[in-house]
Structure formats: C-alpha cells, structure tokens
Backbone as a chain_set.jsonl record, in Angstrom:
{"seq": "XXXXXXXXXXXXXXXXXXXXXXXXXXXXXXXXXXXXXXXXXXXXXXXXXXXXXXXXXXXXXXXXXXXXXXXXXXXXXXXXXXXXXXXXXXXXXXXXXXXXXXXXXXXXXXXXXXXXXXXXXXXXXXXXXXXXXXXXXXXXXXXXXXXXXXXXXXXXXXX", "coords": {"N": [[-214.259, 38.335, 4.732], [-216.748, 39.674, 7.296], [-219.859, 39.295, 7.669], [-223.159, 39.86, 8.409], [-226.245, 38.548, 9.203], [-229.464, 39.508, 9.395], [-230.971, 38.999, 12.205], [-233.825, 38.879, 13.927], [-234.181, 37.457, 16.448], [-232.325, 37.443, 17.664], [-231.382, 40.312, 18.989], [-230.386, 41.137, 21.098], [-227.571, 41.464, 20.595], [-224.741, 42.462, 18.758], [-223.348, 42.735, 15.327], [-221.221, 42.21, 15.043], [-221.037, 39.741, 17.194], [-223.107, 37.898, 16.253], [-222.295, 36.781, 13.784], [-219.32, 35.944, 12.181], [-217.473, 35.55, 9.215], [-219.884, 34.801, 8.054], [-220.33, 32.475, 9.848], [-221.87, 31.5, 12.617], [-220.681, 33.474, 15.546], [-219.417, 32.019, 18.622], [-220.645, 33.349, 21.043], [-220.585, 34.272, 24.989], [-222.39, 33.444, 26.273], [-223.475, 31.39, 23.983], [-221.455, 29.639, 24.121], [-221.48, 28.89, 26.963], [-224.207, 27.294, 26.694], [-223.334, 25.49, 24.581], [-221.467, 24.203, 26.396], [-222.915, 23.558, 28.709], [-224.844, 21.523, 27.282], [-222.632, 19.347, 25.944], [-222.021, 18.302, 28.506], [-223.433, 15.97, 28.722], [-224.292, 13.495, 26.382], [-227.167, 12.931, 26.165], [-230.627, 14.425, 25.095], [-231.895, 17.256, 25.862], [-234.361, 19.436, 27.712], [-234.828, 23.181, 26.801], [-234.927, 24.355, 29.293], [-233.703, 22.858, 30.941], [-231.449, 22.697, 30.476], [-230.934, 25.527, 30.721], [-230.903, 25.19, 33.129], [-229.354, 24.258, 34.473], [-227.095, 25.715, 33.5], [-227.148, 27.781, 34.902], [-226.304, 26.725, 37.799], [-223.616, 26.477, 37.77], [-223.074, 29.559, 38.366], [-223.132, 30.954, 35.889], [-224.71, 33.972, 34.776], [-227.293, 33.558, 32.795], [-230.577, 34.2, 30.988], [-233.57, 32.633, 30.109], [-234.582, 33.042, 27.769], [-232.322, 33.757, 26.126], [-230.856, 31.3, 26.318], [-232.558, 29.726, 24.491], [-232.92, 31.548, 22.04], [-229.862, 30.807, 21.481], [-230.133, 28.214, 21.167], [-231.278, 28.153, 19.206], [-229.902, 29.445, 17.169], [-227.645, 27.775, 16.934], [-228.775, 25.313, 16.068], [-229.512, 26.409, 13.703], [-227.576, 26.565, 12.689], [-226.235, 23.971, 12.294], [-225.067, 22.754, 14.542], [-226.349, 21.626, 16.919], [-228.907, 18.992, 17.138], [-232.177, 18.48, 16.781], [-235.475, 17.215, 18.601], [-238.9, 16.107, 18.591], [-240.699, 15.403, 21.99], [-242.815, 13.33, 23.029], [-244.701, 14.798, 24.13], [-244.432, 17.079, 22.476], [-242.256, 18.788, 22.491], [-239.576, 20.64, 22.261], [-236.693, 19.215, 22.325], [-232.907, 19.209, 22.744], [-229.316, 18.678, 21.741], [-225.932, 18.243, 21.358], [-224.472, 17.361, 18.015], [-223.896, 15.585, 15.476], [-221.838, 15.74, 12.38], [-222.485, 14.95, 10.142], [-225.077, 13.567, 7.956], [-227.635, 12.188, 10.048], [-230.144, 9.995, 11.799], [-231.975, 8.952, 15.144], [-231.594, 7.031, 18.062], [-233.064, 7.568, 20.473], [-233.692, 7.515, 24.11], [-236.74, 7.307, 26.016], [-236.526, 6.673, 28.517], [-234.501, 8.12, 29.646], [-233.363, 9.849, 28.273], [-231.041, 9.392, 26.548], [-228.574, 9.397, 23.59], [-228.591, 7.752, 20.549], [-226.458, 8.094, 17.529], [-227.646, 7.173, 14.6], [-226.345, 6.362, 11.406], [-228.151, 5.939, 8.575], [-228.064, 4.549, 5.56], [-230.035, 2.952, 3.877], [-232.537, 4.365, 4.608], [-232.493, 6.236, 3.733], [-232.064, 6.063, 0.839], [-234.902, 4.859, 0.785], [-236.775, 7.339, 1.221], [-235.729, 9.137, -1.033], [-236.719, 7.284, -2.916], [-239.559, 7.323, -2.449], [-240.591, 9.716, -2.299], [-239.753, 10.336, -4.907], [-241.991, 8.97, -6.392], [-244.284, 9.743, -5.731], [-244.165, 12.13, -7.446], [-242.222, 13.724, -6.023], [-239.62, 16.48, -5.366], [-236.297, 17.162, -4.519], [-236.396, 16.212, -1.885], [-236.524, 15.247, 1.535], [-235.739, 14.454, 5.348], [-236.409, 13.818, 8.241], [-235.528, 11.473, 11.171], [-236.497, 10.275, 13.876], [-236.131, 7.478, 16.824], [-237.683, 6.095, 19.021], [-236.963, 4.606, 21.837], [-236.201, 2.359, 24.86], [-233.309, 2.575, 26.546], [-230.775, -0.25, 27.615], [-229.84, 0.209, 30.225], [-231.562, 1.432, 31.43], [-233.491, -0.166, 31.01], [-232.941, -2.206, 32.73], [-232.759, -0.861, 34.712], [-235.433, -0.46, 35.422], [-236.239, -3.022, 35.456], [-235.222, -4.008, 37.791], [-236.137, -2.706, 39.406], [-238.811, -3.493, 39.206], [-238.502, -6.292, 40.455], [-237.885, -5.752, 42.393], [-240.458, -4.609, 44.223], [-241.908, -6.817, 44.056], [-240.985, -8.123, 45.981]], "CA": [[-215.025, 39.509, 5.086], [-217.438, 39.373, 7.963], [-221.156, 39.286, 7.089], [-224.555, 39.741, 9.179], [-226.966, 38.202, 8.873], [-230.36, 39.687, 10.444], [-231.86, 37.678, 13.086], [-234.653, 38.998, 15.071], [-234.256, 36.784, 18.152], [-231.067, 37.917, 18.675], [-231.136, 41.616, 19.048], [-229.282, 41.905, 22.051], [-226.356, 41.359, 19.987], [-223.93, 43.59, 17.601], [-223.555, 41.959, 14.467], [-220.036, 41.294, 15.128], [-221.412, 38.606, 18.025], [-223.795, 37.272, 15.618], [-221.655, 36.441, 12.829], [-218.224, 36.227, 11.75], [-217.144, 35.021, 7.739], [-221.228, 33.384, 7.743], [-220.684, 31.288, 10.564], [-222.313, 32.003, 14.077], [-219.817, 33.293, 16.543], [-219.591, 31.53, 19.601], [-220.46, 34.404, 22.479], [-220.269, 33.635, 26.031], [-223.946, 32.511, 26.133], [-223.153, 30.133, 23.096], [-220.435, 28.867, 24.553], [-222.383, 28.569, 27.911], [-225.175, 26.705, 26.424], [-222.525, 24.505, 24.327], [-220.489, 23.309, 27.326], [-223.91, 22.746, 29.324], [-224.929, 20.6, 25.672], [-221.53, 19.046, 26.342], [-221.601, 17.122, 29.81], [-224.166, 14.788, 28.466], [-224.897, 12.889, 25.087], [-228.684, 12.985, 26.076], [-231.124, 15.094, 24.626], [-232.357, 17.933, 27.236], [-234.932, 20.505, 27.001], [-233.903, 24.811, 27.285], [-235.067, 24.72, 31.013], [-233.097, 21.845, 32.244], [-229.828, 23.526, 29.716], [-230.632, 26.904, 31.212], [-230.768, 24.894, 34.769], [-227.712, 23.49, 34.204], [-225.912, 26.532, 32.641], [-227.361, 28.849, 35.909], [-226.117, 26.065, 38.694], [-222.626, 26.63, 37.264], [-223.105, 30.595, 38.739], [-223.17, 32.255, 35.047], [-225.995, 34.749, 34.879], [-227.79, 33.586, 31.612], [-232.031, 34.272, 30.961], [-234.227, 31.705, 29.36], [-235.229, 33.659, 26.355], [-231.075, 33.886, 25.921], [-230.241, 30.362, 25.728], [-233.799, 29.693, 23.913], [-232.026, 32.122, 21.01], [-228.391, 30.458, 21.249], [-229.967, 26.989, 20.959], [-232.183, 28.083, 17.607], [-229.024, 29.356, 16.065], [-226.749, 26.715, 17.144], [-229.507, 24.55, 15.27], [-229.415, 26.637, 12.4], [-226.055, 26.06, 11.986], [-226.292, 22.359, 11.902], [-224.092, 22.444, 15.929], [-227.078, 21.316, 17.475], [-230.059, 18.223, 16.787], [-233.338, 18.86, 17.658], [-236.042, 16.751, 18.316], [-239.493, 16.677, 19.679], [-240.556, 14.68, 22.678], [-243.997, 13.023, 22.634], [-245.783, 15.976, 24.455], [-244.471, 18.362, 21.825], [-241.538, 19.588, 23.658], [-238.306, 20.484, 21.989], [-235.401, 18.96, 22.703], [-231.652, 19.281, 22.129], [-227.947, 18.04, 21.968], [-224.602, 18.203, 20.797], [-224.962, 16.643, 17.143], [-222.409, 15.014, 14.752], [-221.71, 16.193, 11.518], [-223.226, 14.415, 8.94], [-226.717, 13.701, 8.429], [-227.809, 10.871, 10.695], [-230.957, 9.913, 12.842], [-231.162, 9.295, 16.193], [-232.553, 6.358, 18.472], [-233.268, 7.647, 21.71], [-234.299, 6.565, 25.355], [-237.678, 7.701, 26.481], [-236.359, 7.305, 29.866], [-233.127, 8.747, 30.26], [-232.999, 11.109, 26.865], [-229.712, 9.251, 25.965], [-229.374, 9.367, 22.106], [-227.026, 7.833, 19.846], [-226.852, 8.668, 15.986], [-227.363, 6.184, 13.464], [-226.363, 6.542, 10.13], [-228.796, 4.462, 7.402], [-227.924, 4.465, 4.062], [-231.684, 2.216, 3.116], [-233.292, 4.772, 4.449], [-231.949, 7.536, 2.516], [-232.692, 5.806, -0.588], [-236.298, 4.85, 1.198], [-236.952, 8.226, 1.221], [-235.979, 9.723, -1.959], [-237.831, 6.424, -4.021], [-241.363, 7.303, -1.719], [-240.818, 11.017, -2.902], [-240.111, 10.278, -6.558], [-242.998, 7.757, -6.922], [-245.026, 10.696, -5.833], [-243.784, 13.107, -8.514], [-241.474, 14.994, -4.997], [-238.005, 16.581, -5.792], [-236.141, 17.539, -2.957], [-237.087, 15.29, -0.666], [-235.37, 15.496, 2.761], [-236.422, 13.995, 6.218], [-236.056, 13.606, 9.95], [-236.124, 10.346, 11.894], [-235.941, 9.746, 15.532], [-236.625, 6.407, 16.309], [-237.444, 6.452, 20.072], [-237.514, 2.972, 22.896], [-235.612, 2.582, 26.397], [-231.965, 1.7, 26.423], [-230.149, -1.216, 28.196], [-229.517, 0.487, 31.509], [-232.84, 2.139, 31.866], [-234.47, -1.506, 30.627], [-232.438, -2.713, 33.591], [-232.847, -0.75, 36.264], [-236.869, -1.223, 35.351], [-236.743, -4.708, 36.073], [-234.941, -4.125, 38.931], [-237.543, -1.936, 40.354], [-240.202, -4.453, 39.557], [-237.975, -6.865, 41.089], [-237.616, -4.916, 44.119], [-241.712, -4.557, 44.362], [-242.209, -8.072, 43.938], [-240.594, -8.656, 46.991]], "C": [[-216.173, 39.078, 5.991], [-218.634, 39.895, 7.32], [-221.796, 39.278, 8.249], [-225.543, 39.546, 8.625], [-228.017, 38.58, 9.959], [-230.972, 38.564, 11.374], [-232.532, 38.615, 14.348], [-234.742, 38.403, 16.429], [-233.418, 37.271, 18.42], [-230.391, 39.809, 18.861], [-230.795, 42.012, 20.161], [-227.363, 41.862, 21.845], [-225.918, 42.014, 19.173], [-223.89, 42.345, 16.637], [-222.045, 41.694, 14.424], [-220.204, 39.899, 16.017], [-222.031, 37.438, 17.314], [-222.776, 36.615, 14.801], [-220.298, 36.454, 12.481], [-217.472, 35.492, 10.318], [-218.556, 34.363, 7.65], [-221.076, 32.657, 8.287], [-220.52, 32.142, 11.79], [-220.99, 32.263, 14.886], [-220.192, 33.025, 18.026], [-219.198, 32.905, 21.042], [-220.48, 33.401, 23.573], [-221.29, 33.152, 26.313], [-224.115, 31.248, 25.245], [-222.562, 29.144, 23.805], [-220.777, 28.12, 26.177], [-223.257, 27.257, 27.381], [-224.318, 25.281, 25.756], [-222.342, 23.335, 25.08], [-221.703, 22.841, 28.117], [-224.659, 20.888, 28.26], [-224.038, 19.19, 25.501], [-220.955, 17.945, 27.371], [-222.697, 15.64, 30.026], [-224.314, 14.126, 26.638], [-226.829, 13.16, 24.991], [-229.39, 14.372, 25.623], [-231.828, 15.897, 25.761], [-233.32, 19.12, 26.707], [-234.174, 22.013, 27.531], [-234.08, 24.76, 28.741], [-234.385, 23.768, 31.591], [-231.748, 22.544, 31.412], [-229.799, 24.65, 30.579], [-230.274, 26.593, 32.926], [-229.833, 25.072, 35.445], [-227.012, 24.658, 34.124], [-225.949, 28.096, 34.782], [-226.611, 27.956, 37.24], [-224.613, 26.424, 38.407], [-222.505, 28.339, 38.023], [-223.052, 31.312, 37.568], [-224.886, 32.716, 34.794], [-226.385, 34.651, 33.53], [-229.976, 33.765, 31.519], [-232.654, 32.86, 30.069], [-234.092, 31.845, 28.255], [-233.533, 33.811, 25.708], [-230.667, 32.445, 25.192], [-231.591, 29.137, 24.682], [-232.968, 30.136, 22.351], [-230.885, 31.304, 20.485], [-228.712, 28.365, 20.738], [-230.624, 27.27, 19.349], [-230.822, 28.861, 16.723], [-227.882, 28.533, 15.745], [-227.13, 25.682, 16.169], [-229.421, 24.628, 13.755], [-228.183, 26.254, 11.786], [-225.244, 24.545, 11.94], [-225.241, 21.615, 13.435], [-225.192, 21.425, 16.707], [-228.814, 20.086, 17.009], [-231.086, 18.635, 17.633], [-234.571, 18.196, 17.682], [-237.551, 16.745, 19.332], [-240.047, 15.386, 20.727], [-242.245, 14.02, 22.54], [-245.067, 13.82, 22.678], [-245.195, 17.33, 23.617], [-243.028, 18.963, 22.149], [-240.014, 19.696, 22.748], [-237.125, 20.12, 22.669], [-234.234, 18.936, 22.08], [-230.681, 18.51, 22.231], [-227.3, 18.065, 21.248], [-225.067, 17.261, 19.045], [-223.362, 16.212, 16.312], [-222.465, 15.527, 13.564], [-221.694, 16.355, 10.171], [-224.925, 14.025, 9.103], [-226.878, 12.673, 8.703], [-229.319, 11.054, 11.233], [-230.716, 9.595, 14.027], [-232.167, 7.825, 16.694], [-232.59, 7.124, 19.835], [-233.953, 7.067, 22.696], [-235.576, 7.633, 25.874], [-237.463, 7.955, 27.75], [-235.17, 8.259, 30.585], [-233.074, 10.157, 29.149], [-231.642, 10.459, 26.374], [-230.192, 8.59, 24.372], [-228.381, 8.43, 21.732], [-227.694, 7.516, 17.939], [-226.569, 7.695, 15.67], [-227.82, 6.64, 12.414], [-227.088, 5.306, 9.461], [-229.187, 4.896, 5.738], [-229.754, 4.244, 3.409], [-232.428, 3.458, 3.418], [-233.577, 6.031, 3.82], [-232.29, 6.978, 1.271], [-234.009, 5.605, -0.95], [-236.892, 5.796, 0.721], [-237.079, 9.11, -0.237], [-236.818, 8.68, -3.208], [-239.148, 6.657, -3.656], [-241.341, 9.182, -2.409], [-241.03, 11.334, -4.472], [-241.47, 9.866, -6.891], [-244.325, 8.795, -6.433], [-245.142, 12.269, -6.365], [-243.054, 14.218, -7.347], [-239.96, 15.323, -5.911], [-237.887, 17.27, -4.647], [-236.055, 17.415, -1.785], [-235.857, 15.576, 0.159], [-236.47, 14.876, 3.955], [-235.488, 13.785, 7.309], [-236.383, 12.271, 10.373], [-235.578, 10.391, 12.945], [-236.63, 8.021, 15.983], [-236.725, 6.245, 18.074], [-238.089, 4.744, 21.104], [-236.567, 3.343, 24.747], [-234.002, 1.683, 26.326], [-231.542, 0.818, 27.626], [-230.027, -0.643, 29.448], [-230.972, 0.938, 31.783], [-233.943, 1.437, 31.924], [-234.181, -1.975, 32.034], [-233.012, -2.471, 35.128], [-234.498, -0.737, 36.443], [-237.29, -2.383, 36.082], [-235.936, -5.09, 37.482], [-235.966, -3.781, 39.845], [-238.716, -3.106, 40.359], [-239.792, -5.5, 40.155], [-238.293, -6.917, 42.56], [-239.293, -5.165, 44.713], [-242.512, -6.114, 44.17], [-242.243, -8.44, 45.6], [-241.409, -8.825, 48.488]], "O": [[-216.731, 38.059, 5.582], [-218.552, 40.82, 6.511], [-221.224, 38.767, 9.212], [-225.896, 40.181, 7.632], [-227.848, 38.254, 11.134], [-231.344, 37.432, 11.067], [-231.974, 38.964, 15.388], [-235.355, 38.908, 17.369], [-233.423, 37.746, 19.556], [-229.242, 40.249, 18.837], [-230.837, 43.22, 20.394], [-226.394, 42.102, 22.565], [-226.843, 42.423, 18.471], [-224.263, 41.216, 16.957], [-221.698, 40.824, 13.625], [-219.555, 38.932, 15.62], [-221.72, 36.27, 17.547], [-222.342, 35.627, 15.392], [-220.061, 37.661, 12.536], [-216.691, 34.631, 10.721], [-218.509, 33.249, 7.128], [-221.494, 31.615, 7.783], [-219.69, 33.004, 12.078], [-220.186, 31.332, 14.933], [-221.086, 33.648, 18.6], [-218.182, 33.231, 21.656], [-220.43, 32.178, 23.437], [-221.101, 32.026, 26.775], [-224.736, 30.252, 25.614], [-223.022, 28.032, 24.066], [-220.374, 26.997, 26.481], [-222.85, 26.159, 27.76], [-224.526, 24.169, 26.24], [-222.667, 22.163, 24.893], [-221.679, 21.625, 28.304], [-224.805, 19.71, 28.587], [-224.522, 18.15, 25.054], [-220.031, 17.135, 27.291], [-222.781, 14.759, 30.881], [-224.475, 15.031, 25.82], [-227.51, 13.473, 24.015], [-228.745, 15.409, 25.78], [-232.365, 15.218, 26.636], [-233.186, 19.669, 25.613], [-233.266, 22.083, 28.359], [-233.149, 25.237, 29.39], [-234.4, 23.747, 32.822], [-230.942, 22.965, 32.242], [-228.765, 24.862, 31.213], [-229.679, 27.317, 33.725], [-229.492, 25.67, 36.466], [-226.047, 24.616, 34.887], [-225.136, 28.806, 35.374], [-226.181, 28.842, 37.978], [-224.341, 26.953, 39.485], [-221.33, 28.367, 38.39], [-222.912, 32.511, 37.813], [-225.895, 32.02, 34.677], [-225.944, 35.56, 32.827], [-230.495, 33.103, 32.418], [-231.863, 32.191, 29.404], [-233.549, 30.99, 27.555], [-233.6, 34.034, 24.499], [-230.297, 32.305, 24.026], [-231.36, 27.978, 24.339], [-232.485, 29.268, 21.623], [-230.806, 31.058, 19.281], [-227.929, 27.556, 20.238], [-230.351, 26.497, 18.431], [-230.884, 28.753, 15.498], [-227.265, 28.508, 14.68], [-226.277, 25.13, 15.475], [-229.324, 23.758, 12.89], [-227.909, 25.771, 10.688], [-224.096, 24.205, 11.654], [-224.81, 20.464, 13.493], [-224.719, 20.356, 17.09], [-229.781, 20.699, 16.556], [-231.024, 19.022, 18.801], [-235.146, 18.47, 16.629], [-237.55, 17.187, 20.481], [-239.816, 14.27, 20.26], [-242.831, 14.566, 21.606], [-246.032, 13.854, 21.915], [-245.442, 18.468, 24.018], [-243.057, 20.126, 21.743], [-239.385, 18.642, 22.644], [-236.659, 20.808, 23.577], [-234.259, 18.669, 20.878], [-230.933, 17.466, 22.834], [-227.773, 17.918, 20.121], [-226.055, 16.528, 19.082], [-222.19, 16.491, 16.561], [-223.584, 16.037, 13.517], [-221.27, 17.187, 9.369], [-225.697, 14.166, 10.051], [-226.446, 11.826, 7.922], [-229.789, 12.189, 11.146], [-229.56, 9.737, 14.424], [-233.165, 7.477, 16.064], [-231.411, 7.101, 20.187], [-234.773, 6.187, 22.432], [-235.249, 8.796, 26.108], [-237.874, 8.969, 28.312], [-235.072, 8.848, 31.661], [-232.73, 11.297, 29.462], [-231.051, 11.238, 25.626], [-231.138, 7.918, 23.96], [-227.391, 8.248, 22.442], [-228.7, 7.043, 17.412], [-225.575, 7.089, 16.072], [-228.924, 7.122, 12.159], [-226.834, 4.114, 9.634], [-230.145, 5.335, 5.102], [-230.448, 5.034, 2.768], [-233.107, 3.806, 2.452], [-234.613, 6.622, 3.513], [-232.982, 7.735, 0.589], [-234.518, 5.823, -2.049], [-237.641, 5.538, -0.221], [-238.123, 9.654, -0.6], [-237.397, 9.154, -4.186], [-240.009, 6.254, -4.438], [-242.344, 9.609, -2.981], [-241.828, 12.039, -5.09], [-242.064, 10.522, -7.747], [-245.422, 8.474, -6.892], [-245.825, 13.214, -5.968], [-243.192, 15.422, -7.563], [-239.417, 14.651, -6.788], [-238.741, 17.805, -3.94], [-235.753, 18.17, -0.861], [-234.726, 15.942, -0.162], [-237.679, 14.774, 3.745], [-234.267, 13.632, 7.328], [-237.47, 11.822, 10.009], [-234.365, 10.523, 13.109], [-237.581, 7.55, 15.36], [-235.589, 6.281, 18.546], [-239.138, 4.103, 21.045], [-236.483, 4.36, 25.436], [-233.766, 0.494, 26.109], [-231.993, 1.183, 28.712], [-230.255, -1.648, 30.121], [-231.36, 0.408, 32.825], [-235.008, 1.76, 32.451], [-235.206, -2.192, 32.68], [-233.415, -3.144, 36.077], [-234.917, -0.995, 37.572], [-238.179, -2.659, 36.888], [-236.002, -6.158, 38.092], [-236.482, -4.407, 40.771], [-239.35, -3.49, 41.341], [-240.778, -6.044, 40.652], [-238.717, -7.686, 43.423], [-239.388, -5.929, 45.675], [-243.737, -6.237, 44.188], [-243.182, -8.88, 46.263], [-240.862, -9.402, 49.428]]}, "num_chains": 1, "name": "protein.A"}
C-alpha cells in the first residue's frame, strides 16, 4: 500500500511522486540529481550538482535539487558532509554505515568501514552514562594524485 509521508520542502509534488510503499520515488529531478551524483565518486556541493544537471539541457531550479538531495539523504541514497567553511556537501553513498576519507583538493572520497571505531564510540558513550550513541566521521587530507600534481607545480616554480 502506498503511503505519504508529509514533507514541506517538497510541495511541488503529489504524494504519489513523493512516496511509493515508504520509500522515496525517484521523479525526474531525483533521477536528474542521481545521475549528476553518479559521474563522479567526489563529494560536490547543490550548485556545482545543479551546474552539472543544467549543462546536460534539463530545466531543473536550485531550490529543486536542494529538496531531492535532502530526501535522497533521508533515505540513506546520499552522504553528506560538511566542508571546512560550513558548506554541505554530497555523493552517491554505499549502503552500510561507513566513514569517509576525503581529498580537500579534489572532493574525491572513498568509504572506510572501521569496526574499532564503532566500538570507540559506543565505550566513550557508555562511560558517560549515553545510550544510543551514533556518530559521523569524515576524516579529511589530499589524495595521491592531487599530492602529486602539487609537487609538480612546486616543481614547475622552482624552475
């Protein structure tokens, strides 16, 4: 049986768009925002997704794929993390609960699963009378190609 679930951001939608059995249905803005989500691993913010998704010629708004990425999120499709100046960012995500290391210079992510720190976590919560405990880690440096072409550049400027 299909269900709706209210959602104020998305009121340019019927509640058949929204929802179908309790899981988001993928409209053509979803599915937009997805496949933009899609042609990279790296983490991107809504204005370089919406960039992306408008260079392609489909007619999507900000405040559209702004919406499609916060329910994509909700529904565990999408990681989200923030950048040093605050800034949300996104990407395709995997399907268990992982962290992420990312590149400061490029945005390329890749998920690592860590057992220690899952157990880290819920022994620092107990030992402070928590239940419940849950947590985010991004763990953020510059990857191997982006280290590279660095020291190329200072290479280059040496010269």
């Amino acid at each position: 049986m299909a269900r709706w679930h209210s959602d104020p951001m998305a009121t340019d939608e019927t509640p058949e768009q929204v929802t179908f059995g309790g899981a988001p249905r993928h409209t053509r803005q979803r599915r937009a925002v997805l496949a933009a989500l899609g042609q990279t691993g790296s983490f991107r913010s809504a204005q370089a997704i919406h960039a992306s998704i408008r260079q392609t010629g489909e007619k999507i708004g900000l405040a559209t794929v702004y919406r499609a990425l916060k329910m994509l999120s909700d529904a565990g499709e999408v990681d989200v993390v923030r950048d040093d100046a605050g800034e949300q960012l996104y990407r395709r995500c995997g399907t268990s609960h992982h962290h992420h290391l990312v590149c400061v210079s490029c945005g390329t992510a890749v998920e690592v699963e860590s057992a220690p720190m899952e157990r880290w976590a819920v022994k620092v919560g107990e030992s402070h009378g928590f239940s419940d405990v849950w947590h985010s880690l991004e763990v953020f440096g510059t990857c191997t190609a982006c280290a590279g072409d660095a020291g190329r550049a200072a290479g280059d400027g040496a010269r």
